[in-house]
NUKEDREN-75708 format. One record per residue (C-alpha): residue number from 1; residue in one letter; x, y, z. Coordinates in steps of 0.2 Angstrom, whole numbers, always signed. Layout:
// residues N
+------+------+-------+-------+-------+
: resi : resn :    xx :    yy :    zz :
+------+------+-------+-------+-------+
:  NUM :    A :     X :     Y :     Z :
...
+------+------+-------+-------+-------+
***
This chain:
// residues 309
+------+------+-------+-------+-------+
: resi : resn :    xx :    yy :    zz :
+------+------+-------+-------+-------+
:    1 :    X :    +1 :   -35 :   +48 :
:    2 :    X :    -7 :   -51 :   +51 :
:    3 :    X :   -23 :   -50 :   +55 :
:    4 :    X :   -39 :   -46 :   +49 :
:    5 :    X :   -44 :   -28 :   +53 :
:    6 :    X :   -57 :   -26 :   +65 :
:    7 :    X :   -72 :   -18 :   +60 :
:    8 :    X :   -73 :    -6 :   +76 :
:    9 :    X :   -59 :    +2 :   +67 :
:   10 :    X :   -72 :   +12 :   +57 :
:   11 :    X :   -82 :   +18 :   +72 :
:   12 :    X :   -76 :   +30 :   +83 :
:   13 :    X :   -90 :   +27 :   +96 :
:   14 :    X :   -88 :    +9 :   +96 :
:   15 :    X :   -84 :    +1 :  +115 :
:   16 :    X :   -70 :    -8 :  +111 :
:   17 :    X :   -62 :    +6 :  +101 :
:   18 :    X :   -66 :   +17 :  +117 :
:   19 :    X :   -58 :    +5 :  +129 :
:   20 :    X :   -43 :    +3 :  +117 :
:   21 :    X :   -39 :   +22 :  +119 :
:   22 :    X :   -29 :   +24 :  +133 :
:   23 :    X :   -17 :    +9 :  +124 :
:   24 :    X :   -17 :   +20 :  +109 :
:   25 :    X :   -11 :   +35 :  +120 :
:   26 :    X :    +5 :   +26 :  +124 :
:   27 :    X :    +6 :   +18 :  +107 :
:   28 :    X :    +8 :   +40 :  +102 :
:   29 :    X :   +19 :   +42 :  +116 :
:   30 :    X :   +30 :   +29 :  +110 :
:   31 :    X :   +32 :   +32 :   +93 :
:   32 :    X :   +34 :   +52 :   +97 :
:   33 :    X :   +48 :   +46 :  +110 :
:   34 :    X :   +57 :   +39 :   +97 :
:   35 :    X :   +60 :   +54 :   +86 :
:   36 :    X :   +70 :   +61 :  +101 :
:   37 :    X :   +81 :   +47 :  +102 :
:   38 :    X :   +86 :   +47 :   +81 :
:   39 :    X :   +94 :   +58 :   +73 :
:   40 :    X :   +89 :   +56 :   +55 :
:   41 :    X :  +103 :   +54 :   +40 :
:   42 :    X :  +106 :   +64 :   +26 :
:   43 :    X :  +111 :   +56 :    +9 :
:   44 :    X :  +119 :   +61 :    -6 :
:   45 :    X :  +105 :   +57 :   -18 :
:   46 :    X :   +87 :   +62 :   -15 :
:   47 :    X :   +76 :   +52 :    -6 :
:   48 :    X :   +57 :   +50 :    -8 :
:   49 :    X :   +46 :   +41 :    +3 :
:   50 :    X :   +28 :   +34 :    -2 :
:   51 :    X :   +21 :   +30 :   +14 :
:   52 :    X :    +7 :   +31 :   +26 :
:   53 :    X :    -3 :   +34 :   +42 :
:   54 :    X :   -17 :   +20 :   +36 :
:   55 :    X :   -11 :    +3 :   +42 :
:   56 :    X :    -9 :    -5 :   +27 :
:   57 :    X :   -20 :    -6 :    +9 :
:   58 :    X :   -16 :   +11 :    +3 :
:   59 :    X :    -7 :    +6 :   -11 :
:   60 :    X :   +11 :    +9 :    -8 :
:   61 :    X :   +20 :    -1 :   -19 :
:   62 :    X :   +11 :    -1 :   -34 :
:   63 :    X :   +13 :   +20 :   -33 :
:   64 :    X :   +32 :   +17 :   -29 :
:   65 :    X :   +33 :    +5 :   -46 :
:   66 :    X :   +24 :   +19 :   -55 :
:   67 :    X :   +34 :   +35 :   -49 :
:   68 :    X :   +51 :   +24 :   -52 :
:   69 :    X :   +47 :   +21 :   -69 :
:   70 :    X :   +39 :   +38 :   -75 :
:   71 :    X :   +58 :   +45 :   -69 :
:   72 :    X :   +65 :   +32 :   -79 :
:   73 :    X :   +59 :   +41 :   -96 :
:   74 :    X :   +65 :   +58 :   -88 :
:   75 :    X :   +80 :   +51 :   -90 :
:   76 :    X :   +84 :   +47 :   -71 :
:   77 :    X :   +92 :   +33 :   -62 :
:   78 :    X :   +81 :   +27 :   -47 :
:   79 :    X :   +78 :   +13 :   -37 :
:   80 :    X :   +65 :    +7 :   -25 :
:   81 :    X :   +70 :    +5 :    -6 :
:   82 :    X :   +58 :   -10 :    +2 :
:   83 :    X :   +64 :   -15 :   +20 :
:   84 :    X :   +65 :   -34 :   +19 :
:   85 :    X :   +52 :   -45 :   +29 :
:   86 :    X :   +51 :   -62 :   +28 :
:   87 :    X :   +31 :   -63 :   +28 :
:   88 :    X :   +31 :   -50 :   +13 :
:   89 :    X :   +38 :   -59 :    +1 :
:   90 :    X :   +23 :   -56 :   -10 :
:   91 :    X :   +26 :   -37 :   -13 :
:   92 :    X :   +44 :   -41 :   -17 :
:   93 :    X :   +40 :   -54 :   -30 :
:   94 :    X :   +31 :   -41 :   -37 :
:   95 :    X :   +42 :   -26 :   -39 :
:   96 :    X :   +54 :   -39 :   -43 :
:   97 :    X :   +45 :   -45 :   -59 :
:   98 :    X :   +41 :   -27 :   -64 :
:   99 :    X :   +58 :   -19 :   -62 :
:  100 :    X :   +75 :   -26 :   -58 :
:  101 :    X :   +79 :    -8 :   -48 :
:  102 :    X :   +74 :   -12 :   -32 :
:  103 :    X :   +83 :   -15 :   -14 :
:  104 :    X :   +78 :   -26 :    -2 :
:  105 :    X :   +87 :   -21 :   +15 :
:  106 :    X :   +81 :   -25 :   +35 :
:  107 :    X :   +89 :    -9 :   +37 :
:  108 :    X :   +82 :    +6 :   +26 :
:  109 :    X :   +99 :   +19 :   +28 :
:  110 :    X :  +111 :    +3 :   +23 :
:  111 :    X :   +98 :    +1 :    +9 :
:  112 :    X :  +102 :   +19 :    +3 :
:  113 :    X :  +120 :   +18 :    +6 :
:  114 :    X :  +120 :    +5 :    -6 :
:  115 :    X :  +112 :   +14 :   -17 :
:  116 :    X :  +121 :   +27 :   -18 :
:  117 :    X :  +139 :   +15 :   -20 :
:  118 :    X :  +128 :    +8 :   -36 :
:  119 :    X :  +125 :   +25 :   -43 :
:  120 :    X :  +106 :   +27 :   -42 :
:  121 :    X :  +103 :   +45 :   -41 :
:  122 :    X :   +87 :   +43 :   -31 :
:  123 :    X :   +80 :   +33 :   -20 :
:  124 :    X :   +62 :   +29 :   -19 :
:  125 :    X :   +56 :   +22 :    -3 :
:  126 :    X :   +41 :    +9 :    -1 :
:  127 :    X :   +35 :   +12 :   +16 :
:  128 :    X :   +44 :   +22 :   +30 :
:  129 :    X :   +35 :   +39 :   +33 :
:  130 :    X :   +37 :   +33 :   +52 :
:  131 :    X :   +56 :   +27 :   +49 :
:  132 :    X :   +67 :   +44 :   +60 :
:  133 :    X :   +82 :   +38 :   +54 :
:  134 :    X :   +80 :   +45 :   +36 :
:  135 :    X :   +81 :   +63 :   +31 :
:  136 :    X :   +65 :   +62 :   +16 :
:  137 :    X :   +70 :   +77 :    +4 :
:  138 :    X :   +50 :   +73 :    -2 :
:  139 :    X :   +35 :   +62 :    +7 :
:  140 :    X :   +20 :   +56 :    -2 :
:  141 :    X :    +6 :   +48 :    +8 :
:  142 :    X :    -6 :   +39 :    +1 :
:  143 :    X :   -23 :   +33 :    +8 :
:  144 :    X :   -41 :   +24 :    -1 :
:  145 :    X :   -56 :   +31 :    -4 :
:  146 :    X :   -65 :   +19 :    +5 :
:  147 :    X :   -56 :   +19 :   +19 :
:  148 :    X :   -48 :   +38 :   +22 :
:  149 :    X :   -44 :   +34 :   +40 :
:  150 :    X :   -57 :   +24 :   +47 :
:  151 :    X :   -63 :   +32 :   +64 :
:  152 :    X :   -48 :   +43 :   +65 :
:  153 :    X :   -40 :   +34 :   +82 :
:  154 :    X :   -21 :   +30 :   +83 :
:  155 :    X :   -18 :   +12 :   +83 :
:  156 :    X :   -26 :    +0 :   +91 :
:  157 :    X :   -42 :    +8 :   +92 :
:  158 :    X :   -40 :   +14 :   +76 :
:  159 :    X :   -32 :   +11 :   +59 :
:  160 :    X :   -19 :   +24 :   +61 :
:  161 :    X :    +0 :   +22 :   +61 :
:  162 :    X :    +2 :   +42 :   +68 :
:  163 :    X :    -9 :   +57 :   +72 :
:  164 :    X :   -16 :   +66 :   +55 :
:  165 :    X :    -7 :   +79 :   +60 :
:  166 :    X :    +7 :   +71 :   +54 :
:  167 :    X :    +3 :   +76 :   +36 :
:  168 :    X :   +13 :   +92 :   +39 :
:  169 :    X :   +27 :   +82 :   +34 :
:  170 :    X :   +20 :   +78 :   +19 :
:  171 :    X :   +22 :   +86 :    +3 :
:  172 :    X :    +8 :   +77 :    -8 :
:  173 :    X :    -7 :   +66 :    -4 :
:  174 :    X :   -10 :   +53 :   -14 :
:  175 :    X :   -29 :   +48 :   -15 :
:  176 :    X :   -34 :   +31 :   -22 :
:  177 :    X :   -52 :   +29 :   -28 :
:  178 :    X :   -67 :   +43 :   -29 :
:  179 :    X :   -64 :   +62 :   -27 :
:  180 :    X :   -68 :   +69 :    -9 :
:  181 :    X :   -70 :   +85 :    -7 :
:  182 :    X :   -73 :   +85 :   +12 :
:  183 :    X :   -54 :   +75 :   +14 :
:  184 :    X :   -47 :   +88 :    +4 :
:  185 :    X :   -53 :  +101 :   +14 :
:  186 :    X :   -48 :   +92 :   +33 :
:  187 :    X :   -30 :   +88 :   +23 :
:  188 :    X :   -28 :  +107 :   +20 :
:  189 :    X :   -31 :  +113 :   +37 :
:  190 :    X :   -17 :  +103 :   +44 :
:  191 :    X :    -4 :  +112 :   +30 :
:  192 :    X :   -13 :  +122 :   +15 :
:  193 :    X :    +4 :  +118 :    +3 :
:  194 :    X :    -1 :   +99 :    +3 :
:  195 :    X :    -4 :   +95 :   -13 :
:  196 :    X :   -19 :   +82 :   -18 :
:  197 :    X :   -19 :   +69 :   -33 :
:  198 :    X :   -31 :   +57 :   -37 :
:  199 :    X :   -27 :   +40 :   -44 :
:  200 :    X :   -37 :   +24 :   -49 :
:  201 :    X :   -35 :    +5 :   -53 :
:  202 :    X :   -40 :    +2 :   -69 :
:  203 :    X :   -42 :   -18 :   -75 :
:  204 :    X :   -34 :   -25 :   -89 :
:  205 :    X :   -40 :   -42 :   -90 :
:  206 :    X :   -58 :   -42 :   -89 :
:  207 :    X :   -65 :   -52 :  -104 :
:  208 :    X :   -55 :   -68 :   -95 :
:  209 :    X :   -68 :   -69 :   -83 :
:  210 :    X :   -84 :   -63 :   -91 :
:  211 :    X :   -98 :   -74 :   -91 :
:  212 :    X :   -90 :   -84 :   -77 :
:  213 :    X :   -95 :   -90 :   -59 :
:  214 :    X :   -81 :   -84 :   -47 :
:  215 :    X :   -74 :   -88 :   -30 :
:  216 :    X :   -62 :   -73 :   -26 :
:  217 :    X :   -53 :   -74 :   -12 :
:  218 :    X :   -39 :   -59 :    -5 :
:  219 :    X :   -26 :   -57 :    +9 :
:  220 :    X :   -23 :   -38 :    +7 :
:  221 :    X :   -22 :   -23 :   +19 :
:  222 :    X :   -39 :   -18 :   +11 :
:  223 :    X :   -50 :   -35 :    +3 :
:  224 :    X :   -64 :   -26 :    +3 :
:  225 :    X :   -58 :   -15 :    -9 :
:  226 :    X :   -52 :   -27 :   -22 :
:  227 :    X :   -70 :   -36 :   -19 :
:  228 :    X :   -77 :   -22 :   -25 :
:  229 :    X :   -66 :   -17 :   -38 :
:  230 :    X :   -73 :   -33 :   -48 :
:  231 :    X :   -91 :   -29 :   -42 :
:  232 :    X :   -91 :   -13 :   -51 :
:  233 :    X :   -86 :   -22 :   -65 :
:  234 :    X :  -100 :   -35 :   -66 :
:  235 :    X :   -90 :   -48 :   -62 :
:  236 :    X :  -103 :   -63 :   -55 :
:  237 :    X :   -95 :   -66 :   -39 :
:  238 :    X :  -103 :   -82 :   -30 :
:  239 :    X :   -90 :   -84 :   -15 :
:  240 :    X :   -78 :   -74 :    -7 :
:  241 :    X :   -63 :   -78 :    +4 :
:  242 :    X :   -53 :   -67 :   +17 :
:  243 :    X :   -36 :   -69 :   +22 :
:  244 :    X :   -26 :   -59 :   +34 :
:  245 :    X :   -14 :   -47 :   +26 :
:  246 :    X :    +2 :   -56 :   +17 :
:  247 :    X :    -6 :   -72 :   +25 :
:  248 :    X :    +5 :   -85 :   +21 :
:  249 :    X :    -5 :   -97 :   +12 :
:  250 :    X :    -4 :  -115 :   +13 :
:  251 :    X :    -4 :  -126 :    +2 :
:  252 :    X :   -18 :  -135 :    +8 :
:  253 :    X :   -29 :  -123 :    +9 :
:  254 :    X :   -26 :  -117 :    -9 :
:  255 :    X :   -31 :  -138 :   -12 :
:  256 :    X :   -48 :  -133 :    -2 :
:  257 :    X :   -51 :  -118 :   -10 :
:  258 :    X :   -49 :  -127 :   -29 :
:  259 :    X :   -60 :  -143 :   -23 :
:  260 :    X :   -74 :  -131 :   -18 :
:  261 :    X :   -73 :  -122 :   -35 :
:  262 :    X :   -72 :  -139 :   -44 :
:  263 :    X :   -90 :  -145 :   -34 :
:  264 :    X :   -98 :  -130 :   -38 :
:  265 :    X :   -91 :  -121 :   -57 :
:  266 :    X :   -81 :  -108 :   -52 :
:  267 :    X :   -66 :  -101 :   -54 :
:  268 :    X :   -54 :   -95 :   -45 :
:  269 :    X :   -49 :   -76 :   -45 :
:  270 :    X :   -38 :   -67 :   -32 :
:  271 :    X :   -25 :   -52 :   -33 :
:  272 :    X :    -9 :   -50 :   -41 :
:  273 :    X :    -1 :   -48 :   -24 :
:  274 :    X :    -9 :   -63 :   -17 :
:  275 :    X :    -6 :   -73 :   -34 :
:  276 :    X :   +11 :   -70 :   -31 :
:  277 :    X :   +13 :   -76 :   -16 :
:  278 :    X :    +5 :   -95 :   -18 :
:  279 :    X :   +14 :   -92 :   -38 :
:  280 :    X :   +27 :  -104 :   -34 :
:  281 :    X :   +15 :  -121 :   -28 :
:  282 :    X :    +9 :  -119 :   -47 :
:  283 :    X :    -8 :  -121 :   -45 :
:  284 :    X :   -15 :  -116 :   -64 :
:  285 :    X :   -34 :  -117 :   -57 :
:  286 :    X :   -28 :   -97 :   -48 :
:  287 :    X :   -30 :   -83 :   -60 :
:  288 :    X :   -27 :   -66 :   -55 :
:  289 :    X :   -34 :   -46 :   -58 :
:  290 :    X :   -23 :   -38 :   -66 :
:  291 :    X :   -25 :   -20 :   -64 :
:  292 :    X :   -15 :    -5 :   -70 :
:  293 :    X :   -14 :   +12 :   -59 :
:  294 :    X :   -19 :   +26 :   -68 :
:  295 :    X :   -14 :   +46 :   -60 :
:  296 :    X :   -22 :   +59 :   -65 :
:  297 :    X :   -15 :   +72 :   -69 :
:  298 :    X :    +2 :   +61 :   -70 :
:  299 :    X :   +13 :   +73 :   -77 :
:  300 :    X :    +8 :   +88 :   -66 :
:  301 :    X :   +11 :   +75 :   -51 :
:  302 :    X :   +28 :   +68 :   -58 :
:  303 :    X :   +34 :   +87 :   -61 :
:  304 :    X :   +29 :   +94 :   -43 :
:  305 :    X :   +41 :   +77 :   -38 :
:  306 :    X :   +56 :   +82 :   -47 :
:  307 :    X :   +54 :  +101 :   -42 :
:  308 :    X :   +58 :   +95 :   -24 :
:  309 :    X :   +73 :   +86 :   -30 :
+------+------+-------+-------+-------+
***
């Protein structure tokens, strides 16, 4: 997704999200179509699916990562599906550096298949709620606090990828940032055996920019919510610099970005994802935030996962 998202996208009542609708009503009827056309695969190890219904910034990957390796210490073999796009190159040179399980495939089914023919005994898919063509013994989806789903419209005069509805396919919910008890209640009228978990992103690397004058910049689903991750976190943020999701970044404006931090004292700070996307100009002026994911009540959540396996 390469584009900034519109800010209508969180008002229901705006014009332009109004006018969209009737685009968005065919946008429904097309991906409701398509389930009729697929008949979805079974495989012989289980499959989970970390998805969505947000466009992008819910934080995918990073639970993907966590689930795989939580597994690991029960003493399982999985491996983490990512359908391969060129412009995403950021989130695959991230699971990359954190785990060496991971499959990178244009085509999800041919992914699984060859994970079965390595002997993975389950298969952990980053992204694909919306992909037919998989039987999912287990669906997580996983929205922001600050976001939830925007003004509720289907794409594009909303944020979302599919009806809310949708979540009766889901097993778990997946909430990242403050407790909601209103999102929880509108979740369990669409199925009441949903189950809801909270999770948070806890920084790690603080002190290395205390008492510093910073330029962040991001080009993330969600920057807004990395801008105020470090806010809450009396971080002195003096500029800030948005770029379209997995924006690829060159290395010219990297150059602009570091001259304006030189003329004025700052320092540049960005996300993991993002540093790992401009990683290989090796530009040492760029630090990152690092941040760990923390799930509450992890071992509850990893143990509803395993029951459905």
């Amino acid at each position: 997704m390469k584009f900034l998202k519109p800010k209508f996208w969180e008002n229901k009542t705006n014009i332009l999200a109004i006018l969209l609708i009737p685009f968005s009503i065919l946008f429904y009827f097309i991906i409701n179509l398509r389930k009729y056309f697929v008949s979805p695969k079974k495989f012989n190890i289980p499959v989970i699916c970390v998805g969505n219904i947000y466009v992008g910034g819910t934080g995918k990957t990073p639970l993907s990562i966590e689930i795989a390796n939580d597994l690991k210490l029960k003493k399982r073999n999985p491996v983490i599906i990512k359908k391969y796009y060129k412009s995403h190159k950021d989130e695959q040179m991230l699971i990359n550096e954190i785990t060496d399980s991971v499959i990178l495939n244009k085509n999800r089914p041919q992914a699984i298949e060859e994970a079965e023919r390595k002997n993975f005994d389950i298969a952990i898919l980053d992204d694909g709620f919306q992909d037919y063509a998989i039987e999912k013994n287990f669906n997580i989806i996983c929205f922001n606090s600050n976001q939830l789903i925007g003004n509720g419209l289907i794409f594009p005069a909303g944020p979302l990828r599919e009806s809310f509805s949708s979540l009766k396919r889901a097993q778990i919910v997946m909430i990242n940032g403050e407790k909601n008890k209103m999102f929880e209640e509108k979740i369990l009228q669409i199925s009441k055996r949903i189950k809801i978990f909270y999770s948070k992103y806890v920084p790690v690397n603080l002190d290395q920019f205390k008492n510093k004058k910073l330029f962040a910049f991001a080009g993330i689903g969600n920057p807004e919510n990395f801008f105020k991750l470090i806010s809450e976190n009396n971080l002195n943020v003096q500029k800030k610099k948005i770029f379209p999701d997995h924006f690829d970044l060159a290395a010219d404006d990297i150059k602009k970005m570091i001259d304006v931090a030189k003329k004025n004292d700052f320092e540049l700070i960005t996300t993991e994802k993002d540093f790992y996307r401009i990683k290989d100009y090796g530009f040492n002026e760029i630090k990152y935030l690092k941040v760990d994911l923390i799930i509450e009540e992890k071992n509850k959540f990893i143990n509803e996962i395993i029951s459905h396996l």
